[in-house]
C-alpha positions as CSV (number, residue, x, y, z in Angstrom):
1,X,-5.0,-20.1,11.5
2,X,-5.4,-17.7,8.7
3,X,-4.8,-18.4,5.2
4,X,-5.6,-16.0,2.1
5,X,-5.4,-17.0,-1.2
6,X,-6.0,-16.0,-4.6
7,X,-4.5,-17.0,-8.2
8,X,-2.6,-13.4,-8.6
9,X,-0.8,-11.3,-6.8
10,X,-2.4,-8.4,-8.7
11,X,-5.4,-9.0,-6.3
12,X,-3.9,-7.6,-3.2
13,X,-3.0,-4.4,-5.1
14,X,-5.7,-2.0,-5.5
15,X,-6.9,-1.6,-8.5
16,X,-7.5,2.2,-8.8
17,X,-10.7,2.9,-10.2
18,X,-11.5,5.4,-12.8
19,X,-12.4,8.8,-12.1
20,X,-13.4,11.6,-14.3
21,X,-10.8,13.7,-13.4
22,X,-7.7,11.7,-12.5
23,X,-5.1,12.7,-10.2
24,X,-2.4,14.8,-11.5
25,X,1.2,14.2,-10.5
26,X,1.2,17.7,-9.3
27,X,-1.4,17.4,-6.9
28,X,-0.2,13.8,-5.4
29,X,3.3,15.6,-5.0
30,X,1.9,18.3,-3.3
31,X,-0.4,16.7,-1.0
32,X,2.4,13.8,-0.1
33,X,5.0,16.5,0.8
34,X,2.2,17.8,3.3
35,X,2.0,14.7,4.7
36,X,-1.6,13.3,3.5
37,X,-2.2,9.9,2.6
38,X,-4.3,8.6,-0.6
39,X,-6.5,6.1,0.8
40,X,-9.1,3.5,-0.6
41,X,-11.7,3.0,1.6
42,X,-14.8,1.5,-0.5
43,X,-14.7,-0.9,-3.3
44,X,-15.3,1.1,-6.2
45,X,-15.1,4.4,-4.5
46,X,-12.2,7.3,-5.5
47,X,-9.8,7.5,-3.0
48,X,-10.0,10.1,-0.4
49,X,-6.5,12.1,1.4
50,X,-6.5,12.1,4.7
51,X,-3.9,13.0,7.3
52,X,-1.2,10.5,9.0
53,X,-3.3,10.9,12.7
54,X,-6.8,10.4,10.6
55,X,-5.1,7.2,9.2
56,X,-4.1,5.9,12.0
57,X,-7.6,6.2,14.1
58,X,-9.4,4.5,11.0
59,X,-6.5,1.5,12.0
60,X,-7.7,1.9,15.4
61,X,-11.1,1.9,14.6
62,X,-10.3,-1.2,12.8
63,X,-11.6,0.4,9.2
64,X,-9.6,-1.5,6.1
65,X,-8.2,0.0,3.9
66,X,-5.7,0.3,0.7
67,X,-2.9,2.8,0.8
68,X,-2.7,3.7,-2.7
69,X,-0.1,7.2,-2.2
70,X,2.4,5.3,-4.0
71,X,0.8,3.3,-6.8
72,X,-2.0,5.2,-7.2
73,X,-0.4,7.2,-10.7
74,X,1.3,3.4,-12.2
75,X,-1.9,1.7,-11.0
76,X,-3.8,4.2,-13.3
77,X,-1.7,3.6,-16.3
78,X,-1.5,-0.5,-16.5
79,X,-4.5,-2.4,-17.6
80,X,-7.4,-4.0,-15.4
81,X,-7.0,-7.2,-13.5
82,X,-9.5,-8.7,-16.5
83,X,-7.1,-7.8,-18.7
84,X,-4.2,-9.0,-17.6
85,X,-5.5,-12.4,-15.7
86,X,-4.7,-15.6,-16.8
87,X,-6.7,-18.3,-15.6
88,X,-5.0,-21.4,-13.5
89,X,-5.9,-24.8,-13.1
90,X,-4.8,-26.7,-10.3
91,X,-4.2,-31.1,-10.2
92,X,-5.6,-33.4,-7.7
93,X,-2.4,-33.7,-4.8
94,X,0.3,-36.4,-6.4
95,X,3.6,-35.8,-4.8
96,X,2.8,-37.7,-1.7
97,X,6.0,-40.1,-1.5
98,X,8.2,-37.1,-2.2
99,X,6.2,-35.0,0.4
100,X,6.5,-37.2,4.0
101,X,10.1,-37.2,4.5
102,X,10.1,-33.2,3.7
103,X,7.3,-32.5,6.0
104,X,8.5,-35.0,8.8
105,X,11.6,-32.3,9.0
106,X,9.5,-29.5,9.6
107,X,10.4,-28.1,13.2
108,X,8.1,-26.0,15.7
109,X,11.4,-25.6,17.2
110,X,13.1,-23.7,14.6
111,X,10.1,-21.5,14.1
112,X,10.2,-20.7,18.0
113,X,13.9,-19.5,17.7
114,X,13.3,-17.5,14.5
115,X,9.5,-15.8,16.3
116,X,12.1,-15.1,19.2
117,X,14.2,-13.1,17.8
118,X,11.2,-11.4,15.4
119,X,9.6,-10.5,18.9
120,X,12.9,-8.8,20.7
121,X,12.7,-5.9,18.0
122,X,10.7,-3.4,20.0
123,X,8.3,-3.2,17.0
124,X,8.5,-4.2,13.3
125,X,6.7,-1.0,12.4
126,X,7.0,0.3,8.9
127,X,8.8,3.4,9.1
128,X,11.0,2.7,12.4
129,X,14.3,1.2,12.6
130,X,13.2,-1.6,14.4
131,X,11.4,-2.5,11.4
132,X,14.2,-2.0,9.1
133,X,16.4,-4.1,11.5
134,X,13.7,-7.1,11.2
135,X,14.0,-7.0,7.3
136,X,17.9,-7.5,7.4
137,X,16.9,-9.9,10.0
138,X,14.7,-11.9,8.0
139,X,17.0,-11.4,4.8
140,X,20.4,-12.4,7.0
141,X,18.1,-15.7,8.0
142,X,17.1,-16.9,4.6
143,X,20.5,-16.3,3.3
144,X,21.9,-18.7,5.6
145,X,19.4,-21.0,4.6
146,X,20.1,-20.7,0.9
147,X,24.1,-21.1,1.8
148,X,25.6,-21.9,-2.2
149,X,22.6,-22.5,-4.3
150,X,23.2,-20.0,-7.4
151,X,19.1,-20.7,-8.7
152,X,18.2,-19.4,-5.4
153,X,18.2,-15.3,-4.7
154,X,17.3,-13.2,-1.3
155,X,17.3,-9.6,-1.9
156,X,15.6,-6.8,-0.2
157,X,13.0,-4.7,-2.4
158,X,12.7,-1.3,-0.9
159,X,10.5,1.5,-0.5
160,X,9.7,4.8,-0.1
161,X,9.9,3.9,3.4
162,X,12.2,2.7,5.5
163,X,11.4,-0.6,5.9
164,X,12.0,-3.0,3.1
165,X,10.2,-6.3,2.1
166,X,12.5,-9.2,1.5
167,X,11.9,-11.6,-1.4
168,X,13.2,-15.2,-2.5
169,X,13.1,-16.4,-5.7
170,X,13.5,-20.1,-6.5
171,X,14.1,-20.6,-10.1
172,X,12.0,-23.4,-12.3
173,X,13.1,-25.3,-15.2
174,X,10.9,-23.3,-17.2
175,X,11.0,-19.1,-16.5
176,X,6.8,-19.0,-16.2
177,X,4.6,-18.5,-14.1
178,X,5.2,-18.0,-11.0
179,X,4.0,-19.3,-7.5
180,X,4.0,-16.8,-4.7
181,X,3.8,-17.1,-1.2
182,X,3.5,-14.5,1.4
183,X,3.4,-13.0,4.8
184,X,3.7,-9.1,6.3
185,X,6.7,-8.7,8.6
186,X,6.3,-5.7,9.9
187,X,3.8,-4.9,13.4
188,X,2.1,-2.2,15.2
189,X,1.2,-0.2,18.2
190,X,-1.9,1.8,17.5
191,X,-1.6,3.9,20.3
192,X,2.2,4.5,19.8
193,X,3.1,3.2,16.0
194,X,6.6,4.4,15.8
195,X,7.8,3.6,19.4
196,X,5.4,1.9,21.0
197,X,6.1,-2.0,21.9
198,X,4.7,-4.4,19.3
199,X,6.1,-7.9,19.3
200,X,3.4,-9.0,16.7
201,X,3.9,-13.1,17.6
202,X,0.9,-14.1,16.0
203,X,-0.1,-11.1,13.6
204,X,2.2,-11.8,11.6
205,X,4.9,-13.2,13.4
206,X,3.5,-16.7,13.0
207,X,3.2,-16.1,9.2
208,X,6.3,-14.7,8.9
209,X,8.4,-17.7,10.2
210,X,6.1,-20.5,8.9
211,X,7.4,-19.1,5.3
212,X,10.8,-19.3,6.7
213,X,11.4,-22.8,8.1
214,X,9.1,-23.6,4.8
215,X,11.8,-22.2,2.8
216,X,14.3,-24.3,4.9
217,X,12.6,-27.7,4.7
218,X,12.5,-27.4,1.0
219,X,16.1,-26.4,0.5
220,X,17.2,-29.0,2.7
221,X,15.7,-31.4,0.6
222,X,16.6,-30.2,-2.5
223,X,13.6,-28.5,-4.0
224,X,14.1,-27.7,-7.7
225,X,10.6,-26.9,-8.9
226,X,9.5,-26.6,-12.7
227,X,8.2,-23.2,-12.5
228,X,9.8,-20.1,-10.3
229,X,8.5,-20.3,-6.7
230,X,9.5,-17.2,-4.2
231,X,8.9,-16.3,-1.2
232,X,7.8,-12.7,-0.2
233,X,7.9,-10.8,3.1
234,X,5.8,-7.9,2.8
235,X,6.8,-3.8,4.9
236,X,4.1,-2.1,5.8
237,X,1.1,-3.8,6.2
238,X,-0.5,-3.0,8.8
239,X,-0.4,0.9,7.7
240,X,-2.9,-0.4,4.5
241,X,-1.0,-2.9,2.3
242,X,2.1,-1.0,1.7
243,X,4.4,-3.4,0.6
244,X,2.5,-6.3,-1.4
245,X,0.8,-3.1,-3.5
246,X,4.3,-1.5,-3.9
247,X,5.4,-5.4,-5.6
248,X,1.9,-6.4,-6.9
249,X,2.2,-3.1,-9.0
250,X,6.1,-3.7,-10.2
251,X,5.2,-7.0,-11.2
252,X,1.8,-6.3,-13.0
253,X,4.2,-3.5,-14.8
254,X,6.5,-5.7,-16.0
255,X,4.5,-8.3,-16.8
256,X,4.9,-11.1,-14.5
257,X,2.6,-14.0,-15.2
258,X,1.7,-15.3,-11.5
259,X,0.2,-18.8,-11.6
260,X,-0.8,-18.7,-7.9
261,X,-0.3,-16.9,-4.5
262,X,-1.2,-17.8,-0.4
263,X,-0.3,-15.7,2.2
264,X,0.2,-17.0,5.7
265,X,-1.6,-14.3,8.1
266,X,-1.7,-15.1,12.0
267,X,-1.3,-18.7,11.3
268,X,-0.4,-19.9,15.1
269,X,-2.8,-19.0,17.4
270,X,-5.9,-20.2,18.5
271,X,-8.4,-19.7,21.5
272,X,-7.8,-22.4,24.0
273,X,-11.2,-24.7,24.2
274,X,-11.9,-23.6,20.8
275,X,-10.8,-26.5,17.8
276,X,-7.5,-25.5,15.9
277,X,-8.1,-24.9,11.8
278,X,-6.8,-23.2,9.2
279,X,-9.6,-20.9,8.2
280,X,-9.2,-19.8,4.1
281,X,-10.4,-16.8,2.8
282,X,-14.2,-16.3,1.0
283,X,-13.6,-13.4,-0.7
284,X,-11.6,-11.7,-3.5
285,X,-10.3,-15.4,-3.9
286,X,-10.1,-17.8,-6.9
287,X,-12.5,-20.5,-6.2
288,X,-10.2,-22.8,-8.0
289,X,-7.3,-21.8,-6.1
290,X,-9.2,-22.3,-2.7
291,X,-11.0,-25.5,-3.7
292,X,-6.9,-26.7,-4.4
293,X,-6.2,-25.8,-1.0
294,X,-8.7,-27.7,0.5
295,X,-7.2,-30.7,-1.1
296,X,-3.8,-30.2,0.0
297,X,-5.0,-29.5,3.5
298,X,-7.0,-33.0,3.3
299,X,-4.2,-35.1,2.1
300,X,-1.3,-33.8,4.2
301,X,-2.5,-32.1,7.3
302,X,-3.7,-33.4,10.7
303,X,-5.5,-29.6,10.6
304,X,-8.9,-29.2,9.5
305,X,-9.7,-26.4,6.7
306,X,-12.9,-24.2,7.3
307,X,-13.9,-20.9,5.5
308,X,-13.3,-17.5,7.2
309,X,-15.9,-14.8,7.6
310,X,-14.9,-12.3,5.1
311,X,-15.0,-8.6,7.4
């Protein structure tokens, strides 16, 4: 299991560092319409363009990276992360009456049914119809799920591309801040992205339901909580953090305060013989956040927590 955390959404964003000579809005327009891509490949480095087929064989040489084409010019006009954080403290667990009954409803079965259907689109790939197709999917699902609650919304947020994200918002008694948490829908075939077969069951198939029957569980039992909570199903992930930078960015611009945010990535698979965890994330990570986690983990899971090795 795979867990990554940090106390703002802002984080998974790239924050677009300064360069002498900034980008013009001529250039970026120019160089999209050829077909390049702006990508981030070191911390602290200026982005470089490189073409779709040199993107994709940094993916299969398993180089990270942020896709910044699209946020790169708003990214450059909104403040720093250090300006705009707001630190978050977190309480010791205390809703443990109120929390057994919900969990006891929670149902592998339901998230087998909903990772089956995920799995019969040929791919979930960001910029195929499949992976459009998945979106609705997902969006149809959660819908269902919400039936007539009016403080609850499903909507799609789109992109450039073809495939959307879908995102759920939960409204709190009070309007701030909010509490995110996430997962990437979409899949790949690096040999073949747009066509190619690409079930994605564990990466991030696992994620993605696991956010959808946790969405069910808590409607079914009437969740109200006192600040927003949503839900977020992020396009184009595996193509460099599409989709969470596209909403990190419109967020960030408008001024959303986010109090926390998780995202569930390849949280159902482990190696037989080896001992089943959820494994958080070291880096880029708010300690306090994390060190919450750890406590939630203890007090309601059978499942150990250990720390990942940041790559």
């Amino acid at each position: 299991m795979k867990f990554h955390s940090t106390f703002s959404l802002v984080v998974i964003a790239i924050t677009v560092v300064a360069r002498a000579a900034p980008l013009s809005h001529a250039e970026i327009v120019d160089k999209s319409n050829q077909g390049l891509r702006l990508l981030s490949l070191v911390d602290g480095a200026e982005p470089e363009w490189k073409t779709e087929e040199e993107k994709i064989n940094l993916l299969r040489a398993g180089v990270h990276f942020f896709d910044v084409t699209e946020v790169y010019e708003l990214e450059k006009e909104l403040p720093t992360l250090k300006e705009s954080a707001v630190a978050a403290t977190f309480p010791a667990p205390s809703h443990q009456a109120a929390l057994a009954p919900i969990l006891a409803t929670v149902s592998t079965a339901n998230m087998q049914t909903y990772l089956t259907s995920l799995t019969a689109f040929n791919n979930r790939y960001y910029k195929a119809t499949t992976g459009s197709q998945a979106s609705t999917y997902i969006l149809n699902t959660v819908k269902g799920i919400i039936g007539s609650r009016t403080d609850i919304t499903a909507s799609l947020f789109t992109h450039s591309w073809v495939q959307p994200s879908v995102i759920v918002k939960i409204a709190g008694k009070s309007a701030s801040p909010t509490t995110i948490i996430g997962a990437h829908l979409d899949s790949i075939n690096l040999d073949n992205p747009t066509s190619g077969r690409a079930p994605g069951a564990d990466d991030d198939g696992t994620g993605t339901v696991n956010l959808i029957e946790g969405l069910r569980v808590l409607v079914a039992a009437g969740f109200k909580p006192s600040t927003p909570v949503e839900f977020h199903w992020y396009s184009g992930e595996e193509a460099g953090l599409l989709g969470s930078q596209a909403i990190a960015t419109s967020y960030k611009s408008a001024g959303t305060a986010v109090k926390a945010f998780m995202e569930l990535d390849m949280s159902g698979y482990f190696k037989p013989g080896s001992t089943e965890v959820m494994a958080l994330e070291a880096d880029y990570i708010d300690t306090g956040l994390n060190t919450f986690l750890k406590s939630l983990i203890d007090e309601y899971s059978r499942i150990p927590w250990t720390m990942d090795t940041p790559v």
